[in-house]
C-alpha positions in Angstrom: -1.1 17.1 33.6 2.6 18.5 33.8 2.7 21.2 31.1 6.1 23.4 30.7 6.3 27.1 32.4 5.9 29.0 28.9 3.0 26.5 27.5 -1.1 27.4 29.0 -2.6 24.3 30.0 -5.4 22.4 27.3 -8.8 24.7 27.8 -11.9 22.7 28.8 -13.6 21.0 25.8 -11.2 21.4 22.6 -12.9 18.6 20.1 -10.5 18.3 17.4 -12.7 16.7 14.1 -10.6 13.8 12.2 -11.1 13.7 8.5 -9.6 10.4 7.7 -10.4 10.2 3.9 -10.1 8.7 1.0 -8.3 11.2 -1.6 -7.5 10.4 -5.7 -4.1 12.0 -7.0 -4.9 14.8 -9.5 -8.5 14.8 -8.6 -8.6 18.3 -7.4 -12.3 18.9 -7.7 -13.6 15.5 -6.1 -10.9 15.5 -3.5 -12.5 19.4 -2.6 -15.6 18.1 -1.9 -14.5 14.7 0.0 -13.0 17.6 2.3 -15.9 20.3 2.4 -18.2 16.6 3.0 -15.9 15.8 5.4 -15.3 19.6 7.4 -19.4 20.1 7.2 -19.8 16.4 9.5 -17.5 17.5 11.7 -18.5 20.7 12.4 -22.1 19.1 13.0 -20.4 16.8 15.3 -19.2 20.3 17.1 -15.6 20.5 16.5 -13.4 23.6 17.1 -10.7 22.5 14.4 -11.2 19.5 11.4 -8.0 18.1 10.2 -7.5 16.8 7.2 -4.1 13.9 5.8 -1.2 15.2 4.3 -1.9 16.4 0.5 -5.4 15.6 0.8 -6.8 17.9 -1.6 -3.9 16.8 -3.9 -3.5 13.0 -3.7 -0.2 10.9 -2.3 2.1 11.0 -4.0 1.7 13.1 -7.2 5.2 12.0 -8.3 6.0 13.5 -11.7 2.5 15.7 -12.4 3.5 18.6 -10.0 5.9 18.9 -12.3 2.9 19.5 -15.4 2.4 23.5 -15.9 -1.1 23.5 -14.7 -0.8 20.8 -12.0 0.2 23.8 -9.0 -1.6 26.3 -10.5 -5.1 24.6 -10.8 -4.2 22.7 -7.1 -3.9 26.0 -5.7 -7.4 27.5 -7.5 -9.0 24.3 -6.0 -7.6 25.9 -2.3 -8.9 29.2 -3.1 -12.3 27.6 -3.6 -12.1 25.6 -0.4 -10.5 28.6 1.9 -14.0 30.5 0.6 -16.3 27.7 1.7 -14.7 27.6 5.5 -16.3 30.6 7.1 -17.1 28.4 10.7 -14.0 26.4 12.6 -10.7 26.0 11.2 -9.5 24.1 8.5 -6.0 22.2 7.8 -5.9 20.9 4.5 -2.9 19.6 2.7 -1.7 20.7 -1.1 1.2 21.1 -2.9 2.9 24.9 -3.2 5.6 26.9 -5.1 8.4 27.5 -4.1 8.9 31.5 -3.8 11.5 32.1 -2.0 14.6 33.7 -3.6 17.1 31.3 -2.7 17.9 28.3 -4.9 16.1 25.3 -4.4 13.8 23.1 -5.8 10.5 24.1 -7.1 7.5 23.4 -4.9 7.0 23.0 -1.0 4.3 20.3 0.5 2.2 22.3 2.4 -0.7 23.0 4.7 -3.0 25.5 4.9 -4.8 26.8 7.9 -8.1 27.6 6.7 -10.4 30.1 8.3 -13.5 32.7 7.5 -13.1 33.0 4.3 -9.2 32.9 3.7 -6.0 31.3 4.2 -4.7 32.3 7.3 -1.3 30.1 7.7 1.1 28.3 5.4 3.0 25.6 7.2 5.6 23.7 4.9 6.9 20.1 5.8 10.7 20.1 7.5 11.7 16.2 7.1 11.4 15.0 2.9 11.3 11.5 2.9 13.7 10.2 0.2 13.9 6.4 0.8 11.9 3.1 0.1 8.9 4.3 -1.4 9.4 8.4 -1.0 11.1 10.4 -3.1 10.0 14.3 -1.9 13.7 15.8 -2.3 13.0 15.1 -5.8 10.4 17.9 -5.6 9.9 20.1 -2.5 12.1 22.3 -0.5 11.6 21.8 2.6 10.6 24.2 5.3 13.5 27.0 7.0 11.7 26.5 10.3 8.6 25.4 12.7 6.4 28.2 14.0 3.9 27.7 16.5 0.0 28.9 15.4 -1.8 31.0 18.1 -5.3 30.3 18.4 -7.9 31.2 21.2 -5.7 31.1 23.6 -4.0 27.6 22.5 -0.5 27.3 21.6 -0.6 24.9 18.8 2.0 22.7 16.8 1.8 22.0 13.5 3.9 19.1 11.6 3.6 17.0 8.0 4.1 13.2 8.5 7.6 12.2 8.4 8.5 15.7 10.7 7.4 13.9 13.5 9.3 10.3 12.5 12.5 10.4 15.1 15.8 9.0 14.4 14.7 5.6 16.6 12.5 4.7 14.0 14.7 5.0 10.9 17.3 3.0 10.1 19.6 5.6 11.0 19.8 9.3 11.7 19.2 11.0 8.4 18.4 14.7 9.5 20.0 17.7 11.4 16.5 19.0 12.4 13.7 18.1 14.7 10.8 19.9 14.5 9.1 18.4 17.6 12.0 19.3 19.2 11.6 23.2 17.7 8.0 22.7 18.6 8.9 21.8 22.0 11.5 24.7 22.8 9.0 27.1 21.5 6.4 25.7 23.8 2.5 24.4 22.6 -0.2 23.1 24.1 -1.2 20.8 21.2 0.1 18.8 18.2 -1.6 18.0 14.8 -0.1 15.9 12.1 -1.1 15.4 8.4 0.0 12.0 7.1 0.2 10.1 4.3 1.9 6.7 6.1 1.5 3.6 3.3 0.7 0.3 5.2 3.2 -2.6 5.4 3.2 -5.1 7.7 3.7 -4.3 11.9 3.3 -0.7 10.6 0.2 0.2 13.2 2.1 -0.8 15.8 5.1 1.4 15.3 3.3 4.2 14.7 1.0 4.0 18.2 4.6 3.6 20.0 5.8 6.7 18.0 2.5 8.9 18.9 2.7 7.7 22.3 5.9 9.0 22.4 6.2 12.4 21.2 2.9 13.1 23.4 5.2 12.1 26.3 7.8 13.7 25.1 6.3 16.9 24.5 3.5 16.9 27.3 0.9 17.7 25.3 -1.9 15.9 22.8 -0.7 14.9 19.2 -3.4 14.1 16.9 -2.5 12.2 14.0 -4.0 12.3 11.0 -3.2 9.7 8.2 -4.9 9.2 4.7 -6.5 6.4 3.8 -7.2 4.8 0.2 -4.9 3.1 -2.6 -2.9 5.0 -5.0 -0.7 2.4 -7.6 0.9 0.1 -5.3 0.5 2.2 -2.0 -2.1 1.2 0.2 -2.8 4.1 3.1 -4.8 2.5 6.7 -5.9 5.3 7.7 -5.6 4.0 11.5 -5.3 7.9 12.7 -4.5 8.3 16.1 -4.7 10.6 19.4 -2.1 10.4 22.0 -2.0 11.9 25.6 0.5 12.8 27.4 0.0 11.4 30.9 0.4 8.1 30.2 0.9 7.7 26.3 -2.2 6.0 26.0 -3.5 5.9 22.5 -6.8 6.1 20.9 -6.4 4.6 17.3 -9.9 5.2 14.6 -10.9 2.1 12.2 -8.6 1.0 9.5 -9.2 0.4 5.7 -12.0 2.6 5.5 -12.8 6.3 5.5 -13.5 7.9 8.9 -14.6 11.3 9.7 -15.1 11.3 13.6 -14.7 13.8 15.7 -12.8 13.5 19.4 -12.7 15.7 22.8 -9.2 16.2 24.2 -10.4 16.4 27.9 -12.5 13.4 27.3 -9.9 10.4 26.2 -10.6 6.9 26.4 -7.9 4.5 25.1 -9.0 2.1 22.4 -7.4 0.1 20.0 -9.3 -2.6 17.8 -6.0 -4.3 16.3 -7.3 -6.9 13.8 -4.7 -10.2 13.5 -2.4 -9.7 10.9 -4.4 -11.7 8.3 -7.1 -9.9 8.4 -5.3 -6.9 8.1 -3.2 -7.9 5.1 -6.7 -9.0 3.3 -8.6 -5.7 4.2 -5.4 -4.3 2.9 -5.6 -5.9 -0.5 -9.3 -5.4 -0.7 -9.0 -1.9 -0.1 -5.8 -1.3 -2.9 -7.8 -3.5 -5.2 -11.2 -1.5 -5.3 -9.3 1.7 -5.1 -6.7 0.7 -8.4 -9.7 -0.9 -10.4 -12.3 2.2 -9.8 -9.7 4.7 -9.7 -8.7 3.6 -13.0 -11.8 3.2 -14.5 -12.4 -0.7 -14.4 -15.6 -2.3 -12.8 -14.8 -5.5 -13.4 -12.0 -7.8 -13.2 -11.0 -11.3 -14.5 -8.5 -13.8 -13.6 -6.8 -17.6 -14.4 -8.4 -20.0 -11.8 -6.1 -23.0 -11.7 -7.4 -24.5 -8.9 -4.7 -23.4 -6.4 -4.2 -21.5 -3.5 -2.7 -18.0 -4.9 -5.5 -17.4 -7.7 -8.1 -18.6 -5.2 -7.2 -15.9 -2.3 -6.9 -13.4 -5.5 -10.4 -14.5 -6.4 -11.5 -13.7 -2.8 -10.2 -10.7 -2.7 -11.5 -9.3 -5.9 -15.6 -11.1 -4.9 -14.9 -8.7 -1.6 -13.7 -5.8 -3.4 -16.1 -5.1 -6.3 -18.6 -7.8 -5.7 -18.8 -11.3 -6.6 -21.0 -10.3 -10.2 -18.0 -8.2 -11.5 -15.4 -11.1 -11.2 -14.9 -13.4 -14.3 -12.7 -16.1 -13.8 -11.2 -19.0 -17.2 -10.4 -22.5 -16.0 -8.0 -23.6 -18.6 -7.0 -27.1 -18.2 -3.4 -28.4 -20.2 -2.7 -32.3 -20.9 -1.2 -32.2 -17.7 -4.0 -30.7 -15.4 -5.6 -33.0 -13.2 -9.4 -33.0 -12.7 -9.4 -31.8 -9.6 -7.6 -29.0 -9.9 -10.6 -27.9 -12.4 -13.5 -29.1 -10.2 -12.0 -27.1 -7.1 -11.7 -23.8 -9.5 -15.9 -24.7 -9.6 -16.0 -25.2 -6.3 -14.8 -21.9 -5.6 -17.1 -20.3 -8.3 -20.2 -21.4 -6.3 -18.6 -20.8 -2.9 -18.1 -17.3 -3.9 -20.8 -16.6 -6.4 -18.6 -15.6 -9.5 -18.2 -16.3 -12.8 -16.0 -19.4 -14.2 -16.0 -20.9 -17.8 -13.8 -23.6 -18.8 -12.0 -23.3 -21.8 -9.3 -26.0 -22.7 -6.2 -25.0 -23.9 -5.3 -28.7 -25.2 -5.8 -27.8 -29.3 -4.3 -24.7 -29.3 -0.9 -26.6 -27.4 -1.2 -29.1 -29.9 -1.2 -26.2 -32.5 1.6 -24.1 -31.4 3.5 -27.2 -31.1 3.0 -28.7 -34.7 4.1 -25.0 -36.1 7.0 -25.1 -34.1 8.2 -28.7 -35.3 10.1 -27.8 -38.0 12.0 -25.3 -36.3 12.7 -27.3 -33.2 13.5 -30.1 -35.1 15.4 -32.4 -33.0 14.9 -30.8 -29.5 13.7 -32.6 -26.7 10.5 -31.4 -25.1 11.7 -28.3 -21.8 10.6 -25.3 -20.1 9.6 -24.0 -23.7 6.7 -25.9 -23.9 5.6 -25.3 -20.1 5.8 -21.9 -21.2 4.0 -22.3 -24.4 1.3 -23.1 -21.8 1.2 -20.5 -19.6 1.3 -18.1 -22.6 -1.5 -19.8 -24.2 -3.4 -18.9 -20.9 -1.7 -15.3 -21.2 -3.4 -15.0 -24.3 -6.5 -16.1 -23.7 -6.8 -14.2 -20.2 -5.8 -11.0 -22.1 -8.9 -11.8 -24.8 -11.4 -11.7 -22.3 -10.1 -8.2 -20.8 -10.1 -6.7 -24.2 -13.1 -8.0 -25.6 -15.3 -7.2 -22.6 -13.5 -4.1 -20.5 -12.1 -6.2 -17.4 -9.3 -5.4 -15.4 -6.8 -8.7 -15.6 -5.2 -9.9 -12.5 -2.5 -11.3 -11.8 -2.0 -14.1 -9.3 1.6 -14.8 -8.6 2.9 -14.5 -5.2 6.0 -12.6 -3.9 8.0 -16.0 -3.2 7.5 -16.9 -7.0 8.2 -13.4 -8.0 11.8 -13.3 -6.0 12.8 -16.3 -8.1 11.3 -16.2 -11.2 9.0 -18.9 -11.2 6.7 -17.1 -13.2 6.4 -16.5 -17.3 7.0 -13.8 -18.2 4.2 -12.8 -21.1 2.6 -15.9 -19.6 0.9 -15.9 -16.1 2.6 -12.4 -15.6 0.2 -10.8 -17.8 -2.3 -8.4 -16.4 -2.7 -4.8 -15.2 -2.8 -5.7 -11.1 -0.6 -8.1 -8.9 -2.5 -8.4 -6.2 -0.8 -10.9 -3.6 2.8 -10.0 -5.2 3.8 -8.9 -2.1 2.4 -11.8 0.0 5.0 -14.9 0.2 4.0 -18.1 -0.2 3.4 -18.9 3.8 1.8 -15.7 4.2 -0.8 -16.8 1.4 -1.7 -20.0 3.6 -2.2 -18.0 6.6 -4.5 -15.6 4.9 -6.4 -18.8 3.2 -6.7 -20.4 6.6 -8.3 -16.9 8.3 -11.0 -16.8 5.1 -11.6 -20.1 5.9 -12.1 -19.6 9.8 -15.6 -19.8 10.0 -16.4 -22.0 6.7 -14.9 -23.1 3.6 -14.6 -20.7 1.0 -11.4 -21.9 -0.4 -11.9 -25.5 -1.1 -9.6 -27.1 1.6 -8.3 -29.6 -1.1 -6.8 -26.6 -2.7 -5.0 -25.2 0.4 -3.8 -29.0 1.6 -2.6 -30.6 -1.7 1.0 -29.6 -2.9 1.4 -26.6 -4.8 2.0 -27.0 -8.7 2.4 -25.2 -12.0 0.9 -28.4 -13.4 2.5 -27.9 -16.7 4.3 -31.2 -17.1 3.5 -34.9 -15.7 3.7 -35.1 -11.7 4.9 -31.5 -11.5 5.2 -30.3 -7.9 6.6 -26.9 -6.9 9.0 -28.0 -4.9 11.0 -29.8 -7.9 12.7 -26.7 -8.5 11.9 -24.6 -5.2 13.5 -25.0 -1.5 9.9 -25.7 0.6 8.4 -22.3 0.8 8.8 -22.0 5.3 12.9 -22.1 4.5 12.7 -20.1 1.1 10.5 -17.4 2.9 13.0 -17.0 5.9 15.8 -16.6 3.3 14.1 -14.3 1.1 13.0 -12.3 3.9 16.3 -11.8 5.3 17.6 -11.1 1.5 15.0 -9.0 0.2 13.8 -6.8 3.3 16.5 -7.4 5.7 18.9 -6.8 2.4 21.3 -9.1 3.9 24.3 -10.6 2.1 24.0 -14.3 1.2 27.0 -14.6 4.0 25.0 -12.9 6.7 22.1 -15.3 5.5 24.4 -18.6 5.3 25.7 -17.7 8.9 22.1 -17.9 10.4 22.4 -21.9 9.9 20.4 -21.7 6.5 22.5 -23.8 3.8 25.1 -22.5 1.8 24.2 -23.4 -1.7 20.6 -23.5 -1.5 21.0 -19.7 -0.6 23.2 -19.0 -3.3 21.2 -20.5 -5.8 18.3 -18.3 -4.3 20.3 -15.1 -4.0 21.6 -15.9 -7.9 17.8 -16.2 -9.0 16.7 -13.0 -7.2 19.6 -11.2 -9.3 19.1 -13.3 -12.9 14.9 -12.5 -12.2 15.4 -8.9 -12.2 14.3 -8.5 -15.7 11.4 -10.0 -15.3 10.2 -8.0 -12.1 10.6 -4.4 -14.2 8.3 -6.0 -16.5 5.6 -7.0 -13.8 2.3 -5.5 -13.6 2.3 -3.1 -10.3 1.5 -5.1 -7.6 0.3 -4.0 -4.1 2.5 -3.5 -1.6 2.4 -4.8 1.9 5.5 -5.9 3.3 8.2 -2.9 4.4 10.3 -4.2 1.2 8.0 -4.9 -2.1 9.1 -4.7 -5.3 8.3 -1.7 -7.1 9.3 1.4 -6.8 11.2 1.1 -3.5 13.4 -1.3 -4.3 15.5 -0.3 -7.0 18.0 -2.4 -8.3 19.8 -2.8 -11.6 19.4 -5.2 -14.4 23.0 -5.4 -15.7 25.4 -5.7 -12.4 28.0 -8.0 -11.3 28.1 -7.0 -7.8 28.5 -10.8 -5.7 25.6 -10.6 -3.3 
């Protein structure tokens, strides 16, 4: 391969071991001994160097704990401990510094450590902070003064923290003055290692093999990436590390979803990349931020509302996948206005999947609510107050069942309903998880479809009849809502795109169905801050990267 005049060529037979794992923010103690697990396979497997994700003996992202007294301090005891057990090949392990340098700035750094016999040899600190969508590191760290190269047996070797490889063509615009493959490259090395914490949305795999493949070119030398795996809150990491070479910018890209510890020989590269559809991947996605929210919490079990339609069926799937179909506990409650099948396909599903379903009406309890009222409403005709007494009622109940007997309580709502606010709030929007409130309402077909692919799981009367609240006579979703193929196209160009409603209008979508939308994403907002965190999966969710303000006036 073409290597530059200052840089030695790759010796025979480097095997770099990958430790994609699966880390808990905080957890400084089991995260130590995912890693020692984790180095002690790979140096079995007869690797030279293990590389661990970005903060993986700390968790991403801490947030607001590194700013607890003992959070640094006891993260950096929990490195000592680890930099005493590595007394073979080297280890890179992620954590979370102080800042001690005598300039201003803020107070910590997000680090690496190059760990070897016995003792921390190297201290790299990230260049680029994220501070956008999800990220918010300048809110913390400092970021590094510059990028060294690490000499090691004769290799000349690069070393770089997620975003410090992420070029200006991949944001949205330039927002640095540095590049440190760029400083890597002047400098010359023979070799590049990332530790990343990338989250998963949507397309994400792809544009990170086209990045890899890129700075390998660009540099002329192997990157191996990396990435974390796991949920933390809404954040869901792949994993899907990678290795690039630089002949081609061929790619070799590990499993996703899963932990991975694997171990790879940079003079013996094979491309391979098992791509699942996008489906699939959006389901192992919410499996995998499911399990990890419920068990990392605590929880075992989870229970839901099964209506008998599409969004708290593929919830009900999800959950059977992620903790097992014995730890999923499921109400049927049918109103004066739900029809019988909507209760026989909620059984259906039950025995398709093996979990638990009780029916428990809430006709009496309507009735009840609805005689105490009459005096006070005295005179009003019959509205959305008394759909809503419904979906409270269900609220109510749902949130009995989690309190008596421990479960976590999910919420089914989808990201269509969510943008709008076709949702109650204290109602259906009760719970402690949103699962699929990132998914819009087509992308929750597709998913049912691909669960369905091989045999029905999903009752197919659930997926084909029209979607409804069913909490008045004849009720159909779209009574109130655009069909969901246009509103989904708008909302995606509102919402992630964050175009105006002019922008929107002028792709040939009509002018006052996307001012109503656009008017109901702004009224909604309310209701969103109040929303149980919900997993993320598109490259806009709501949550904590998209931040907007209750009380505004601006005319979107």
């Amino acid at each position: 391969m073409l290597v530059p005049a200052s840089v030695s060529p790759m010796h025979h037979g480097l095997r770099i071991g990958i430790a994609q794992i699966n880390g808990t923010v905080g957890d400084f103690p089991g995260n130590a001994k995912k890693i020692l697990h984790a180095y002690r396979a790979c140096l079995d497997q007869g690797a030279d160097i293990v590389i661990t994700p970005e903060m993986s003996l700390v968790g991403y992202p801490p947030r607001d704990l590194v700013h607890k007294s003992q959070f640094v301090p006891k993260c950096l005891q929990a490195l000592d401990y680890l930099s005493e057990e590595i007394k073979h090949i080297p280890l890179l392990v992620g954590y979370v510094d102080h800042n001690t340098a005598s300039a201003p700035g803020r107070p910590f750094r997000n680090a690496a450590a190059w760990l070897e016999a016995g003792k921390i040899v190297h201290k790299i600190y990230k260049t680029l902070l994220p501070t956008y969508d999800v990220f918010d590191e300048l809110r913390y760290f400092e970021p590094s003064e510059k990028c060294e190269v690490i000499h090691w047996n004769g290799h000349r070797l690069g070393i770089t923290i997620c975003e410090d490889i992420w070029t200006e063509d991949y944001l949205p615009r330039p927002l640095y003055d540095r590049d440190p493959v760029e400083e890597l490259k002047q400098q010359g090395i023979d070799l590049l290692l990332n530790l990343s914490a990338s989250p998963y949305h949507v397309g994400k795999t792809r544009t990170r093999r086209e990045l890899m493949a890129r700075v390998a070119t660009e540099l002329q030398a192997p990157v191996v990436y990396c990435n974390s795996v796991g949920g933390n809150d809404e954040l869901i990491f792949d994993g899907h590390s990678l290795i690039a070479t630089p002949a081609d910018g061929s790619v070799i890209q590990l499993p996703g979803f899963r932990e991975e510890i694997t171990t790879v020989d940079l003079n013996n590269l094979k491309p391979r990349i098992d791509e699942p559809s996008a489906p699939e991947q959006i389901f192992q996605a919410l499996v995998l931020g499911l399990r990890d929210y419920a068990t990392k919490c605590g929880f075992s079990s989870v229970c839901l509302g099964l209506s008998g339609g599409i969004d708290s069926a593929l919830t009900a799937v999800i959950a059977a996948e992620a903790l097992g179909a014995d730890q999923v506990f499921g109400l049927t409650m049918p109103s004066p206005y739900s029809s019988r099948g909507s209760v026989d396909d909620s059984f259906f599903l039950q025995k398709s999947l093996g979990i638990s379903c009780t029916e428990v009406s809430i006709v009496d309890t309507f009735d009840a609510v609805k005689q105490s009222m009459s005096a006070v409403f005295s005179g009003q005709k019959e509205d959305v107050t008394e759909e809503n007494m419904q979906a409270r009622i269900r609220g109510l109940y749902l949130m009995s069942l989690s309190n008596k007997f421990g479960h976590l309580l999910l919420t089914t709502g989808n990201k269509s309903e969510l943008a709008v606010g076709y949702c109650t709030i204290y109602g259906d929007m009760c719970g402690g998880l949103a699962v699929i409130s990132d998914l819009p309402k087509t992308t929750v077909y597709d998913v049912a479809h691909w669960i369905n692919r091989e045999r029905e799981i999903i009752p197919w009367s659930t997926i084909d009849k029209p979607p409804s609240a069913e909490l008045r006579p004849d009720q159909k979703d779209q009574d109130t809502l655009p069909p969901y193929d246009i509103l989904d196209a708008v909302l995606q160009k509102l919402v992630e795109q964050q175009l105006s409603t002019e922008e929107v209008i002028a792709a040939g979508f009509d002018e006052t169905m996307v001012r109503w939308v656009q008017r109901r994403i702004d009224l909604n907002e309310w209701k969103r801050q109040q929303a149980a965190v919900g997993l993320r999966v598109t490259s806009k969710a709501f949550g904590s990267g998209r931040r907007m303000p209750i009380v505004q006036r601006f005319p979107s």
